[in-house]
C-alpha beads as a LAMMPS data file, in Angstrom:
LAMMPS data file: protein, C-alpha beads

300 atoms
299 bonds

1 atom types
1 bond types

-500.0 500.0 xlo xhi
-500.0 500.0 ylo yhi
-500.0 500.0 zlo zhi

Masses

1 110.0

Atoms # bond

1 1 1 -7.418 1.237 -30.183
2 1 1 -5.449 4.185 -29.855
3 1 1 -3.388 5.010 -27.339
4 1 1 -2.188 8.455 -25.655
5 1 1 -0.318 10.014 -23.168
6 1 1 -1.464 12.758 -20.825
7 1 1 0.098 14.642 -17.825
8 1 1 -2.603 16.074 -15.281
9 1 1 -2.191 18.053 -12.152
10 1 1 -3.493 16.139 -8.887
11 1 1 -5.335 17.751 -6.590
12 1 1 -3.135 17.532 -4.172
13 1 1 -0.527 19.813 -6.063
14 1 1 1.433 17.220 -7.236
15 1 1 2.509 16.734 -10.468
16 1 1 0.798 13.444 -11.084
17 1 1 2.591 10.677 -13.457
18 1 1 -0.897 9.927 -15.476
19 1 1 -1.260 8.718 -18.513
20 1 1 -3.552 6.697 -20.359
21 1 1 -5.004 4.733 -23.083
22 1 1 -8.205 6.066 -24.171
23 1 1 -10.595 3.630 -25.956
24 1 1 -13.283 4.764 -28.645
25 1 1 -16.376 3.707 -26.976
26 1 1 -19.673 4.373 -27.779
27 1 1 -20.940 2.850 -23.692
28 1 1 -23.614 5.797 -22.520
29 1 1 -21.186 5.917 -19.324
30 1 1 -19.207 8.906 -18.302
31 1 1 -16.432 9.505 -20.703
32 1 1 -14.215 11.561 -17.768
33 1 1 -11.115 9.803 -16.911
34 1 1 -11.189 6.972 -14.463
35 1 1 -8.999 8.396 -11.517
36 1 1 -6.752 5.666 -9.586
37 1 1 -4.293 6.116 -7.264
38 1 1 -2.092 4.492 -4.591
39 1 1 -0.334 4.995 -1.386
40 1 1 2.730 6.093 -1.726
41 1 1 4.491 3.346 0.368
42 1 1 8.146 2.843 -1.336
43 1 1 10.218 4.498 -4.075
44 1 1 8.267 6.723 -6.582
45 1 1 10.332 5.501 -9.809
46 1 1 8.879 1.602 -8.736
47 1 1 5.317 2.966 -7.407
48 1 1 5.134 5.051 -10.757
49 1 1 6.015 2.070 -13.482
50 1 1 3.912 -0.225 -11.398
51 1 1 0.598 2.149 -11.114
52 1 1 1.283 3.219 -15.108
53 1 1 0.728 -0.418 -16.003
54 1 1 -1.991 -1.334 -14.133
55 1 1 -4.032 2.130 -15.505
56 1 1 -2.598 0.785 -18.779
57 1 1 -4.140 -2.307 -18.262
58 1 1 -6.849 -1.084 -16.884
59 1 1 -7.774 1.685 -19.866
60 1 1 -7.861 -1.346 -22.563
61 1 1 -10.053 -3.549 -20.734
62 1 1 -12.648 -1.136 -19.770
63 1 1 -12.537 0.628 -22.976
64 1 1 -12.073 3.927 -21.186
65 1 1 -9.425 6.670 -20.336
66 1 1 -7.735 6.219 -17.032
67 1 1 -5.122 8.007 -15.390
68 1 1 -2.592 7.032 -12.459
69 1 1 -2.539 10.097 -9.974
70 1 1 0.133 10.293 -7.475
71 1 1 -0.402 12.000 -4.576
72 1 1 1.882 13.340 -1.531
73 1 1 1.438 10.948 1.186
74 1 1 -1.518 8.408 2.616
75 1 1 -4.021 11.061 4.469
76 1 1 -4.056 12.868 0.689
77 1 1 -4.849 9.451 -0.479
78 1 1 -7.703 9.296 1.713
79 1 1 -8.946 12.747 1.824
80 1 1 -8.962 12.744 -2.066
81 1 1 -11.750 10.095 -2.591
82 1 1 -13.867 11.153 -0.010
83 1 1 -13.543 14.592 -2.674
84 1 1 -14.165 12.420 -5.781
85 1 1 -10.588 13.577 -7.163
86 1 1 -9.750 9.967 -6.872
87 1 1 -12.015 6.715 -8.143
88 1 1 -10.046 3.598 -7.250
89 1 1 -7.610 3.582 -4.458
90 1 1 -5.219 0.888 -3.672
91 1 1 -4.852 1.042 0.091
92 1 1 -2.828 -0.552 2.842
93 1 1 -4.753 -2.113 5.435
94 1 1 -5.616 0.824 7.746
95 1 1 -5.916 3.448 5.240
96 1 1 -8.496 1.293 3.517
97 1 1 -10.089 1.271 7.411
98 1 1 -9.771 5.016 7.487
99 1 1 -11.179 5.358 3.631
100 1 1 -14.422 3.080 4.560
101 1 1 -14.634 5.196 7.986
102 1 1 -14.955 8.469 6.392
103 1 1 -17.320 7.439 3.268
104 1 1 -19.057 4.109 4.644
105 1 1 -20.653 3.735 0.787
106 1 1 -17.205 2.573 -1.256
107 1 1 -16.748 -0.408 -2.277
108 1 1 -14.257 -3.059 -1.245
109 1 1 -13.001 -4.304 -4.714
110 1 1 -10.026 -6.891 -4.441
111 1 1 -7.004 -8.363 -3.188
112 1 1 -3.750 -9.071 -4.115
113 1 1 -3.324 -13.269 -3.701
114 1 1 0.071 -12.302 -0.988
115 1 1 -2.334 -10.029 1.104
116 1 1 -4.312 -12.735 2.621
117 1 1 -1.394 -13.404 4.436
118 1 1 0.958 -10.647 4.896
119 1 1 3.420 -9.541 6.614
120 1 1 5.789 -7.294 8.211
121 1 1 9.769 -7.366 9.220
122 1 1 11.777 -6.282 12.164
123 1 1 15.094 -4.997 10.861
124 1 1 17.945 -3.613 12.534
125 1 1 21.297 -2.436 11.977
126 1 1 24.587 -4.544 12.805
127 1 1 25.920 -2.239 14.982
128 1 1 23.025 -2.650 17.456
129 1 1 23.816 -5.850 19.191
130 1 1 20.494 -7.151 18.018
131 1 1 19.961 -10.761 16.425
132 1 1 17.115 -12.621 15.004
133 1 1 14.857 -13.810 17.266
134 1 1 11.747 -16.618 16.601
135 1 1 9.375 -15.626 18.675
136 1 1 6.933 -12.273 19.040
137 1 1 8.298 -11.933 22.626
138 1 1 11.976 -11.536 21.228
139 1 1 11.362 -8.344 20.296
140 1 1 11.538 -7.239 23.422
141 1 1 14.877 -6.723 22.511
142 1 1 14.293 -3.292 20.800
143 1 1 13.292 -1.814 24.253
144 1 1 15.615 1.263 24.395
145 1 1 17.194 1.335 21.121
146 1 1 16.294 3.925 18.621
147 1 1 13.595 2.791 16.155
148 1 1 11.466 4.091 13.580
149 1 1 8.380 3.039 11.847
150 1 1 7.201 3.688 8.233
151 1 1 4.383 6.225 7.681
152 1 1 2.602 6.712 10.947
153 1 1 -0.572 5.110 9.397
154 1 1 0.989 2.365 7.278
155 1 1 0.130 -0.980 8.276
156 1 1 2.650 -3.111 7.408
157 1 1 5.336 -0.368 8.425
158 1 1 4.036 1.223 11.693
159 1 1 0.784 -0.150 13.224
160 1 1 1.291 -4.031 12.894
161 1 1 4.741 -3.573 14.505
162 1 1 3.588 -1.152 17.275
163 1 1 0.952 -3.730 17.744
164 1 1 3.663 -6.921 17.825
165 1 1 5.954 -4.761 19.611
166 1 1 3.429 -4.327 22.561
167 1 1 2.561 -7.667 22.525
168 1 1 6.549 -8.384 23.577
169 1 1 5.673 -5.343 26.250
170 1 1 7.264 -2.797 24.247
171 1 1 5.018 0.206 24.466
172 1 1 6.633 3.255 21.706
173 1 1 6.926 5.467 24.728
174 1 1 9.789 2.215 25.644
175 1 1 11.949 2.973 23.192
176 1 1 14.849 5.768 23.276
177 1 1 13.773 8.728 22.526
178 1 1 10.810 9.344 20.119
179 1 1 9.795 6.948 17.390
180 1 1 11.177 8.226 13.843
181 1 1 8.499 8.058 10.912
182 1 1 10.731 8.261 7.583
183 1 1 7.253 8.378 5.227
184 1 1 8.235 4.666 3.641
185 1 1 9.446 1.040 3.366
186 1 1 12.428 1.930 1.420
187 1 1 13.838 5.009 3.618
188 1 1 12.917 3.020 6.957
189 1 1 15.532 0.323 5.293
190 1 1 18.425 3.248 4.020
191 1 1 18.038 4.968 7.641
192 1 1 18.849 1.370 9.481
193 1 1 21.441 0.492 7.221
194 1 1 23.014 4.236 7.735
195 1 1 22.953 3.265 11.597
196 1 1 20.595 6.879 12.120
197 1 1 17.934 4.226 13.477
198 1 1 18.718 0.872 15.142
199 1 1 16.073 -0.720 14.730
200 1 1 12.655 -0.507 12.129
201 1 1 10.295 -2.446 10.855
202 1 1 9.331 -2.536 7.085
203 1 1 6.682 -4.301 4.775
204 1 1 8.472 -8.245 3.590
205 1 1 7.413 -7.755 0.148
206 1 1 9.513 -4.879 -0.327
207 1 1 12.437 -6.159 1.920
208 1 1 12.608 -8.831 0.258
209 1 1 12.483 -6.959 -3.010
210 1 1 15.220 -5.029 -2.047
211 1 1 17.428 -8.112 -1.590
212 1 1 16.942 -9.285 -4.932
213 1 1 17.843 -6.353 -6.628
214 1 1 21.266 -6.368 -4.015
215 1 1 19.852 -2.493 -2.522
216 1 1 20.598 -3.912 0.927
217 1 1 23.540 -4.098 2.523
218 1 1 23.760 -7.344 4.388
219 1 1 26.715 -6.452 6.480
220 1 1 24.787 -3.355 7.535
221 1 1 21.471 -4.237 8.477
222 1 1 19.653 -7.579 9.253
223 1 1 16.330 -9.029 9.450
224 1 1 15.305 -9.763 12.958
225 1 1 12.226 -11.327 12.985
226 1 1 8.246 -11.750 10.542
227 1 1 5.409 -11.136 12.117
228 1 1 2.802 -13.100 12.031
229 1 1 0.420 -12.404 9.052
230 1 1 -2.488 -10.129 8.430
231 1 1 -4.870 -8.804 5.722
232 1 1 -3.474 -5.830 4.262
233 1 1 -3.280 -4.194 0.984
234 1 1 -6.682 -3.574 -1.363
235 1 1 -8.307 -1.378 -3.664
236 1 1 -11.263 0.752 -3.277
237 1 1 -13.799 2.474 -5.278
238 1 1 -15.669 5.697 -4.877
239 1 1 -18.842 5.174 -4.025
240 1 1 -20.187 7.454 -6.896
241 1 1 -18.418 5.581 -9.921
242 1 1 -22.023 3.341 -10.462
243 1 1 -23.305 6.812 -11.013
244 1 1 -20.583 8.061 -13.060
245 1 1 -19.619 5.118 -15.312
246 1 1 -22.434 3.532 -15.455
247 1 1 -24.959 1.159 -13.347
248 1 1 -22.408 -2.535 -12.933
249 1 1 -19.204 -0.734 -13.423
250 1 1 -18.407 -2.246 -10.168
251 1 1 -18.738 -5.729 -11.267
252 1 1 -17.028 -5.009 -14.895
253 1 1 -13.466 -3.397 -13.208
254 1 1 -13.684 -6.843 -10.590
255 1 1 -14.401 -8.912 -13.515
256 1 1 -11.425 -7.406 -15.186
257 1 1 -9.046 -7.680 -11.879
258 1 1 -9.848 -11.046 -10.994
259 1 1 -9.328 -12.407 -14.548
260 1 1 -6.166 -10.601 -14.721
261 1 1 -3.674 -13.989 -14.114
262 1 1 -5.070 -15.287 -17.510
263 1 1 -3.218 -13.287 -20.210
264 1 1 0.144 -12.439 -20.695
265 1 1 -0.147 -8.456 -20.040
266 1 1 -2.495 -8.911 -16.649
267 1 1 0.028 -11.279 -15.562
268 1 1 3.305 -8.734 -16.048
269 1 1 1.015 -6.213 -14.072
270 1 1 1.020 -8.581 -11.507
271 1 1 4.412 -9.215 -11.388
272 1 1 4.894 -5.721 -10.734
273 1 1 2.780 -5.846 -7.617
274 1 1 4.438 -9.226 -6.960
275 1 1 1.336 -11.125 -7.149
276 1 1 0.060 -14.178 -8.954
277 1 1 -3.780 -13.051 -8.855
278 1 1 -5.821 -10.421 -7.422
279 1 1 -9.109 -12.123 -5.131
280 1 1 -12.149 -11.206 -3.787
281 1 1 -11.796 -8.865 -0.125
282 1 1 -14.192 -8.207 2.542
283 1 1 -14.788 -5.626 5.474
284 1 1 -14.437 -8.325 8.028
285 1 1 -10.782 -9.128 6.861
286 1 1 -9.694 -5.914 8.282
287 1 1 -11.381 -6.425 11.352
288 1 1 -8.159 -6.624 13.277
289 1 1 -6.401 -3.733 11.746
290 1 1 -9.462 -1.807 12.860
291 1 1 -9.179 -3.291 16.383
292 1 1 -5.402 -2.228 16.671
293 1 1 -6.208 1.156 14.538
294 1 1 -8.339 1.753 17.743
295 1 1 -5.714 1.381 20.349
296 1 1 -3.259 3.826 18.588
297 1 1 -5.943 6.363 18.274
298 1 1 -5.586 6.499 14.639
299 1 1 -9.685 6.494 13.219
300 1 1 -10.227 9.836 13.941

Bonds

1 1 1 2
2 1 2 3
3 1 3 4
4 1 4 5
5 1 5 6
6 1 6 7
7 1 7 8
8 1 8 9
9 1 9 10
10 1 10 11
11 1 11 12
12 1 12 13
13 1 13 14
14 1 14 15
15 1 15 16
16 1 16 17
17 1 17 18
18 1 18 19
19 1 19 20
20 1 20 21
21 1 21 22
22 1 22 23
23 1 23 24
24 1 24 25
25 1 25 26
26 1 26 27
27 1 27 28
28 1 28 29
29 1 29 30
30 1 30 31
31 1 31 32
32 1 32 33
33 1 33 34
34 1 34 35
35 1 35 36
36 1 36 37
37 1 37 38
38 1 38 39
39 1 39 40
40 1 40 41
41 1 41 42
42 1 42 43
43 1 43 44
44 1 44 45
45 1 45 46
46 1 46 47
47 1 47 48
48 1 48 49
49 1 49 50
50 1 50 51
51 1 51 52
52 1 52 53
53 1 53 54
54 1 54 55
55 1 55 56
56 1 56 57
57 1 57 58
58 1 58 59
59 1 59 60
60 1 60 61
61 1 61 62
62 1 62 63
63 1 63 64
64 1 64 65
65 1 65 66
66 1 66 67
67 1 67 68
68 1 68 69
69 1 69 70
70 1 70 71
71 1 71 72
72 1 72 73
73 1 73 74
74 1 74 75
75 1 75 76
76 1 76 77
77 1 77 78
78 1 78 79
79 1 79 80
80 1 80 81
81 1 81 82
82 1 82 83
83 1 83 84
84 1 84 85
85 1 85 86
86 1 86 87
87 1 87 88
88 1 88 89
89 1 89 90
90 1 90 91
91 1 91 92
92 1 92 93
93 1 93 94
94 1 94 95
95 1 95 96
96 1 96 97
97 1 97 98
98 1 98 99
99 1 99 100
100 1 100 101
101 1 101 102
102 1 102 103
103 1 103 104
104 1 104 105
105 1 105 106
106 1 106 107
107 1 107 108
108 1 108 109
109 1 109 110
110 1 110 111
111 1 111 112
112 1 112 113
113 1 113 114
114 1 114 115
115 1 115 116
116 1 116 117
117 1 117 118
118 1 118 119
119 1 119 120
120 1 120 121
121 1 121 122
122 1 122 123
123 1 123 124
124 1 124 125
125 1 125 126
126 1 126 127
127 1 127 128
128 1 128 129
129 1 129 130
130 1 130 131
131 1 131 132
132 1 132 133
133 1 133 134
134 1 134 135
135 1 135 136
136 1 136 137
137 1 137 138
138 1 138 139
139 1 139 140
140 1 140 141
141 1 141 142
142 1 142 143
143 1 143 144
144 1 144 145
145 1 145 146
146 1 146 147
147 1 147 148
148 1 148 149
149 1 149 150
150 1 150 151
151 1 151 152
152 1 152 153
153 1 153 154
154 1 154 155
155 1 155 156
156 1 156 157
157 1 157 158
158 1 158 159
159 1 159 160
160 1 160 161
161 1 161 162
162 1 162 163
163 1 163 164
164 1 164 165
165 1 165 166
166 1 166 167
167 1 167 168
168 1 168 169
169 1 169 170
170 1 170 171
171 1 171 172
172 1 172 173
173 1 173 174
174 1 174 175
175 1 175 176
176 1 176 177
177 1 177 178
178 1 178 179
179 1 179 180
180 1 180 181
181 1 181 182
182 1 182 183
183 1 183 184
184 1 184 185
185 1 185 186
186 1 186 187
187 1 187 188
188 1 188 189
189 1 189 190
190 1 190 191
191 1 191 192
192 1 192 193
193 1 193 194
194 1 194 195
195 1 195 196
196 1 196 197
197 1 197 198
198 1 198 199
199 1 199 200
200 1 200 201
201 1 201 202
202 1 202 203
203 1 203 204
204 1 204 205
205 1 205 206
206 1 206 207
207 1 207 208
208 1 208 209
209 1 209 210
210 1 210 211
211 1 211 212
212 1 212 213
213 1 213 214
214 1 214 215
215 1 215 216
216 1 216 217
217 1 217 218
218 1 218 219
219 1 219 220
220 1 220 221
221 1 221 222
222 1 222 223
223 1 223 224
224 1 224 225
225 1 225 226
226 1 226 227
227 1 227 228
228 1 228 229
229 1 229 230
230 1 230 231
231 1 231 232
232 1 232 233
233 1 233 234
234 1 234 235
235 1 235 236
236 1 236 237
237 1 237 238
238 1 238 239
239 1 239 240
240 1 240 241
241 1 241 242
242 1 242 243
243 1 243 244
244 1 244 245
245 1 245 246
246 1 246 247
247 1 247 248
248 1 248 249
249 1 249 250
250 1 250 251
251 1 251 252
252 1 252 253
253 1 253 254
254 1 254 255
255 1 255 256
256 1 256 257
257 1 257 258
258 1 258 259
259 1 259 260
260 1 260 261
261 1 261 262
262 1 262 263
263 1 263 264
264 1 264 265
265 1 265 266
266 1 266 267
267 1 267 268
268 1 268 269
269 1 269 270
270 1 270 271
271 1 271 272
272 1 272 273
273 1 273 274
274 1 274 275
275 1 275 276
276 1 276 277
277 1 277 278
278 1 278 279
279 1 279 280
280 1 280 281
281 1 281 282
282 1 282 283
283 1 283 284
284 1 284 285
285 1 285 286
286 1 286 287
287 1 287 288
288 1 288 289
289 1 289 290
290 1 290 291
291 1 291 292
292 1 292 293
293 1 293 294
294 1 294 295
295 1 295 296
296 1 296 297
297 1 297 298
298 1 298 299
299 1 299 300
């Protein structure tokens, strides 16, 4: 098996960090690339290694050239399958809603093990007065301090929170002045800490990423309180790959996620998405990200 490197151009303008092995097969499939993709939720360097290896992955277990796209923000991730400039997808919890709304025909292909039960954090800065709380109606607390979500449609960093937030009567319109939206996990964090917000709420996985690798300053900014959980992050396939690489090709790329705990390169993929396995995912799961998706007025 030979393996090469290629740089493409998304379609979004981007320069997108794609590469791939490409296997010799002789399958009667389509022997175009297979496109994936991801939101881009925290710090490109980290989203780029970690989307590299699982098209690396990906490309010697399919026996087929794939290539990581990056592309500018989460409506470009959604936008670009509904386009077929994108095949698999791995979505937060409303984008996938938003994906499935706009092309009802994809396919719902897997889970991360940590996304059955996920979760978000309320940070804030020191200088805010704030302090951790154990309850959901504790963060009534934020009420007039300045805040600021993730991307406006990330789950885990703006419409969980809003939605645990108004459960403690906290409506966005509550809080001073208008809610920032820094575009990700890992600026929502560097804004708090800077004191520019005073409060924010981020996805844990990355928080607590951050505070292994010592990128948070503890004397700066605090965790105030995690949410309860919720499904969130999955990956989604076009609804024309069975066409385009073949009748099953559906079943073969779950086959080859779900088995992925049980060799030594699947499982340093996963570590990079800080999972031990990936699982089987269903539309009802998201049921009450749709619900809360609703209330915001963010399906369109």
């Amino acid at each position: 098996m030979v393996s090469r490197r290629r740089v493409i151009q998304a379609a979004a303008a981007l320069p997108a960090l794609s590469f791939l092995a490409a296997c010799g097969s002789s399958s009667e499939d389509s022997s175009r690339p297979l496109r994936v993709s991801a939101i881009p939720d925290q710090d490109p360097d980290v989203l780029t290694e970690r989307e590299e290896a699982f098209a690396e992955y990906l490309a010697k277990k399919l026996e087929r050239d794939v290539e990581y796209v990056a592309v500018p923000d989460y409506s470009a991730s959604v936008a670009q399958l509904g386009t077929g400039d994108l095949d698999l997808v791995f979505y937060g919890g409303l984008t996938g809603v938003q994906a499935r709304r706009q092309n009802p025909d994809v396919t719902i292909i897997g889970q991360r093990d940590i996304d059955e039960k996920f979760t978000s954090i309320f940070i804030a800065s020191k200088d805010s007065g704030i302090e951790p709380v154990s309850e959901v109606a504790g963060l009534s607390a934020f009420a007039g301090k300045r805040f600021t979500f993730g991307s406006e449609t990330s789950t885990s960093g703006r419409l969980m929170p809003s939605s645990f937030l108004a459960e403690a009567g906290v409506e966005e319109g509550d809080l001073a002045g208008e809610p920032g939206f820094s575009g990700s996990h890992d600026k929502t964090i560097e804004l708090v800490q800077a004191g520019t917000y005073e409060g924010g709420a981020v996805n844990a996985q990355v928080w607590r990423s951050r505070l292994e690798d010592g990128t948070v300053d503890t004397e700066k900014v605090i965790a105030v309180f995690e949410t309860p959980t919720f499904h969130d992050y999955h990956w989604i396939l076009r609804e024309e790959a069975e066409k385009d690489f073949g009748e099953g090709f559906a079943q073969k790329l779950k086959d080859a996620l779900f088995a992925m705990h049980e060799d030594e390169d699947g499982k340093a993929v996963l570590d990079l998405y800080k999972a031990g396995s990936i699982i089987d995912a269903k539309p009802e799961d998201y049921a009450r990200i749709e619900e809360a998706a609703e209330k915001l007025d963010l399906l369109g």
